[in-house]
C-alpha positions in Angstrom: 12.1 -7.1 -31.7 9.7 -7.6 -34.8 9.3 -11.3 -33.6 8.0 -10.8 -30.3 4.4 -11.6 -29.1 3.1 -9.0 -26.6 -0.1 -9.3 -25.1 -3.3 -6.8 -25.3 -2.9 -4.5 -22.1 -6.3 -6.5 -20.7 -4.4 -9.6 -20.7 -1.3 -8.4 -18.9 0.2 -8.1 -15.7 1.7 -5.3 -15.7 4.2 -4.2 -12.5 4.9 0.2 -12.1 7.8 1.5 -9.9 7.1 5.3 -9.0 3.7 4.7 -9.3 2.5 6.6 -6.4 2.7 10.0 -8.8 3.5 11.7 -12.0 4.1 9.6 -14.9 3.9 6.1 -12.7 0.1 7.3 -11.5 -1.0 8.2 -14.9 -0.1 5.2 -16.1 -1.8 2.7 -13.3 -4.5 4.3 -14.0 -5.0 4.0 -17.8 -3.6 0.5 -17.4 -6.3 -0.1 -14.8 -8.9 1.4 -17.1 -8.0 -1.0 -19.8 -8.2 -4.4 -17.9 -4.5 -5.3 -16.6 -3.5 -6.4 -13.3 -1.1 -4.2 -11.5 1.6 -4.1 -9.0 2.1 -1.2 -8.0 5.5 -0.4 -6.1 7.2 3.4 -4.8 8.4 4.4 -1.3 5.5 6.3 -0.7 3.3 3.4 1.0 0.6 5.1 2.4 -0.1 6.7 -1.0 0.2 3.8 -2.7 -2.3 1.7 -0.2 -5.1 4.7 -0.9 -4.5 4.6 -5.0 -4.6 0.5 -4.5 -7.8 0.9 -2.9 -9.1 3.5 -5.2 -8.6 1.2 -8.6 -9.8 -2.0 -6.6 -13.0 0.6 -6.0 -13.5 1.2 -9.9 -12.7 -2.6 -10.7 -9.1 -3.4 -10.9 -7.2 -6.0 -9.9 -4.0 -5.0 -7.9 -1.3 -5.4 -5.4 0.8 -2.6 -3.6 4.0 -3.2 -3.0 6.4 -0.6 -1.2 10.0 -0.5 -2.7 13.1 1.6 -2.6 14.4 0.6 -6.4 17.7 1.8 -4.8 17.5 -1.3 -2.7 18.1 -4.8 -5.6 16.2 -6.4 -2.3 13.0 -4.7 -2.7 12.7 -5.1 -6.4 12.9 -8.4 -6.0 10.4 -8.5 -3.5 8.0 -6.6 -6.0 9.1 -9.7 -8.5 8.3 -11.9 -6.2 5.0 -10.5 -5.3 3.8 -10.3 -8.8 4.6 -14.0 -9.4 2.9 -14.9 -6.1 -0.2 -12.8 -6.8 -0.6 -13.4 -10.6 2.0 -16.2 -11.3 3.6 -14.1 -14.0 5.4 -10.7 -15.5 3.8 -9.3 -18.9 5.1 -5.9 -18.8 8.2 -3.6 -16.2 7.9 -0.2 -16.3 10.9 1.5 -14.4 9.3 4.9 -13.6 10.6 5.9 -10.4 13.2 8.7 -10.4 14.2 11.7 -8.7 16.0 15.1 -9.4 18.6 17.7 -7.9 18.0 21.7 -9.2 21.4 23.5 -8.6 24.6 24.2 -10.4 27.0 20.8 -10.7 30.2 22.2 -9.3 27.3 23.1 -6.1 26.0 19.7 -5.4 27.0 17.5 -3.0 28.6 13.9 -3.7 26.4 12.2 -1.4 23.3 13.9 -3.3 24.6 12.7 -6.3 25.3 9.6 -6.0 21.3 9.2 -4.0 20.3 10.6 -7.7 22.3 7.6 -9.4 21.0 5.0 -6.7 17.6 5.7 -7.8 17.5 7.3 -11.4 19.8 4.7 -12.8 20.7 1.8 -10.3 16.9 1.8 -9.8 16.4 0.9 -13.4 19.2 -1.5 -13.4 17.6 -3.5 -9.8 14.1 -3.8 -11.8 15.1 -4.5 -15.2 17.3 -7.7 -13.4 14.4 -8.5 -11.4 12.0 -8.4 -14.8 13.9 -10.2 -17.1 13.9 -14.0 -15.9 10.4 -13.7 -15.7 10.2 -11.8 -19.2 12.5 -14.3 -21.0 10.3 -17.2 -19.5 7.0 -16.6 -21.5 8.0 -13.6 -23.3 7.2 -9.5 -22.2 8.1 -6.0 -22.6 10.5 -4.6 -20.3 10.1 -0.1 -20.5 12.2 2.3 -19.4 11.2 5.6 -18.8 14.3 8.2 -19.8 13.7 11.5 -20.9 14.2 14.2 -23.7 17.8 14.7 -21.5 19.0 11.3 -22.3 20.1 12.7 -25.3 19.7 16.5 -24.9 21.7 18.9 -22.2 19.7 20.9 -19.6 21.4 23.5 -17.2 20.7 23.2 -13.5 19.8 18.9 -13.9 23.5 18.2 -14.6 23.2 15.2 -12.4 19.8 14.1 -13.4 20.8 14.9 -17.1 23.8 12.6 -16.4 21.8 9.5 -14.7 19.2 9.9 -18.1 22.3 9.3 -20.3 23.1 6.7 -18.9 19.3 5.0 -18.5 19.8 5.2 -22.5 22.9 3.5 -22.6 22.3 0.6 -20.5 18.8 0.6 -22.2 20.5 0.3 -25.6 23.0 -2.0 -24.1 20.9 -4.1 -22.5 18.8 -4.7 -25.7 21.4 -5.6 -27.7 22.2 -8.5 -25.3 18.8 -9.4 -24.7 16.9 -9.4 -27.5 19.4 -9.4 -30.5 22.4 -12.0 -29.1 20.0 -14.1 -26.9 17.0 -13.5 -29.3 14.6 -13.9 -25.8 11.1 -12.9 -26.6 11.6 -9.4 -24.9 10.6 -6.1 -25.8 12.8 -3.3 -24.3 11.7 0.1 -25.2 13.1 3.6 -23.9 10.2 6.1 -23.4 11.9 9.9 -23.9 9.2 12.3 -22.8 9.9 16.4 -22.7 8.5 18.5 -19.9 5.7 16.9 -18.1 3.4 18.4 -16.0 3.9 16.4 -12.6 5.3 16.8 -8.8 8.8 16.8 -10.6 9.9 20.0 -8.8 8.3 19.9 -5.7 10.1 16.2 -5.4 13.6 17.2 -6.2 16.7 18.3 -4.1 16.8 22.5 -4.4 19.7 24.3 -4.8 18.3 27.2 -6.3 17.4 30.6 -4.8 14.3 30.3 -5.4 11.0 27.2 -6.0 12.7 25.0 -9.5 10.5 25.3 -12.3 11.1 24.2 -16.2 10.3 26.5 -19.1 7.3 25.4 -20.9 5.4 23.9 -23.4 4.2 20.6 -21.1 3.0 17.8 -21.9 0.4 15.7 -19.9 1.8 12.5 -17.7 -1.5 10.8 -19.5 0.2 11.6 -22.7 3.3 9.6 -21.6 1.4 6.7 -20.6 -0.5 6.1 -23.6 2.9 5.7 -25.0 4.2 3.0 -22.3 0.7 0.7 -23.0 1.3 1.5 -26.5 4.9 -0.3 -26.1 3.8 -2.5 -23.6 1.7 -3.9 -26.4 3.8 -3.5 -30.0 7.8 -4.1 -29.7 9.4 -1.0 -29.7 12.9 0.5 -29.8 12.2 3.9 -28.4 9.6 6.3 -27.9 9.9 10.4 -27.9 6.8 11.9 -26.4 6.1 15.4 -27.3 7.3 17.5 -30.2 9.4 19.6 -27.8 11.2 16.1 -27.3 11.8 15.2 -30.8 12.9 19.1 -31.6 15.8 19.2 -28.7 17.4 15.6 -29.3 17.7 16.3 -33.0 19.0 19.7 -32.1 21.2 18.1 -29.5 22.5 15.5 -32.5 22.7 17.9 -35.6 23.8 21.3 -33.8 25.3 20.6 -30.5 27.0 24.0 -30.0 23.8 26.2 -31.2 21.5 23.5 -28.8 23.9 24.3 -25.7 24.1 28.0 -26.2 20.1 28.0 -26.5 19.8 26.0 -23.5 21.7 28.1 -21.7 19.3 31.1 -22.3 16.5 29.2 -20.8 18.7 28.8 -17.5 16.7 31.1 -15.8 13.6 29.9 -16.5 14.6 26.6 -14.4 13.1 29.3 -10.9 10.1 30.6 -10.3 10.1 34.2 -8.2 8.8 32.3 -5.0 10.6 30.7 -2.3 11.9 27.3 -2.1 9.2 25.5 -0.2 11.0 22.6 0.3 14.8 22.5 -0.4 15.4 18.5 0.5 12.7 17.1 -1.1 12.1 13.7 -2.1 15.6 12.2 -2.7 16.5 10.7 0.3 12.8 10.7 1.6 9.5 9.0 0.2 7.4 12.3 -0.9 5.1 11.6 2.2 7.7 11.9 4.8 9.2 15.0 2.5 5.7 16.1 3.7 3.8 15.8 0.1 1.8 12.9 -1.3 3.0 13.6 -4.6 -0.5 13.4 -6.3 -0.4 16.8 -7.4 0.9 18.7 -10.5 4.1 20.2 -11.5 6.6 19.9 -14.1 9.6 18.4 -14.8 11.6 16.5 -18.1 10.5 12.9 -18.0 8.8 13.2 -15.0 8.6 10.7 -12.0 7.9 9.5 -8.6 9.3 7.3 -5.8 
């Protein structure tokens, strides 16, 4: 991906899925600071039109766009949108995702198969809808996976599950892409650990108790300076956060020591207060789950839909 021409952020047009919160947010919002035009795109509409009008306020160029990346439909639309607003595609990032908290052998089917519709079939509808406009006139097409694409986690089996598989179509798709076609595209995998975002509040609960994920945690701002930093310089993949780096390589190097020390931190995954809202997001946009998402929590790669 050496070859490839990316733009400077203020020259781009840049579209977000799961923008409405978390990770998504952050990142519209130091995009917006540095001059790109946005579409923005999550199920969470309302939330999306008041964060519209609040760059538009400060200067920004955008469009809102609401879309269930479940749905190949509706990131199409977002496509279309974009090339009808700005006439082109600089930069994708696939944000939106969800999570379930609870024992695997506890969770439903249905619930877990709503996880894969969004955390991985919802990267799979946008990168299809990206990349005829990315091969066109070149781009960078990012894909936000986490520290548990490549490291265990107990009570995210699911989640952990749809990450591994975000990286492997990733890599995949790259390999097709960029090395056999040569297209001028930049695919990148971001890998952030714990982020402090809705994350918990937005996830399916199993658990006894409110889900919560051991610390240190990073900032969502701290993840976005890493998507504009590959939206603008080809890169492979991106690890945010030491904690990140320290739990794939143990993941890689000592697998059995890595799963008996992740096992420990099982029961920091609950807090000692009561589930607030069991359902969550996943089936739901985070307003009609009866949060706007804009608030803070935690959670490993952290996103909103």
């Amino acid at each position: 991906m050496s070859s490839v021409s990316l733009k400077p952020v203020n020259e781009q047009v840049m579209v977000i899925t799961g923008a409405s919160s978390g990770i998504g947010l952050a990142t519209a919002e130091a995009a917006a600071a540095r001059g790109a035009k946005l579409v923005l795109a999550a199920r969470s509409e309302s939330t999306l039109d008041e964060i519209r009008g609040r760059l538009e306020a400060r200067g920004a160029e955008c469009v809102s766009v609401r879309c269930d990346v479940a749905s190949r439909e509706d990131c199409q639309r977002v496509a279309d949108e974009a090339i009808r607003r700005f006439g082109r595609i600089d930069t994708w990032v696939n944000d939106a995702g969800i999570s379930i908290y609870g024992r695997i052998d506890q969770t439903s089917e249905e619930d877990a198969r709503k996880l894969f519709d969004t955390d991985l079939w919802g990267v799979v509808n946008g990168s299809l809808a990206a990349l005829p406009h990315l091969k066109l006139k070149g781009g960078a097409l990012i894909n936000v996976g986490s520290e548990v694409s490549e490291a265990p986690a107990p009570l995210l089996g699911f989640y952990v599950a749809a990450k591994h598989a975000v990286k492997g179509f990733t890599d995949c798709l790259r390999i097709e892409i960029c090395e056999i076609d040569k297209a001028p595209v930049s695919i990148t995998l971001i890998q952030p650990t714990a982020v402090d975002t809705p994350f918990p509040q937005h996830a399916r609960n199993y658990l006894e108790n409110e889900p919560s994920l051991p610390k240190p945690m990073i900032e969502p701002e701290q993840v976005a300076q890493a998507i504009l930093s590959a939206a603008e310089k080809p890169t492979r993949a991106i690890k945010v956060g030491i904690m990140a780096k320290v739990n794939t390589a143990a993941a890689k190097l000592m697998p059995g020591m890595a799963e008996k020390m992740s096992a420990k931190k099982a029961g920091e995954m609950e807090s000692d207060q009561p589930p607030r809202n069991p359902a969550g997001a996943l089936f739901n946009s985070s307003e009609q789950a009866g949060d706007s998402g804009q608030s803070h929590g935690s959670g490993p790669g952290s996103h909103a839909s």
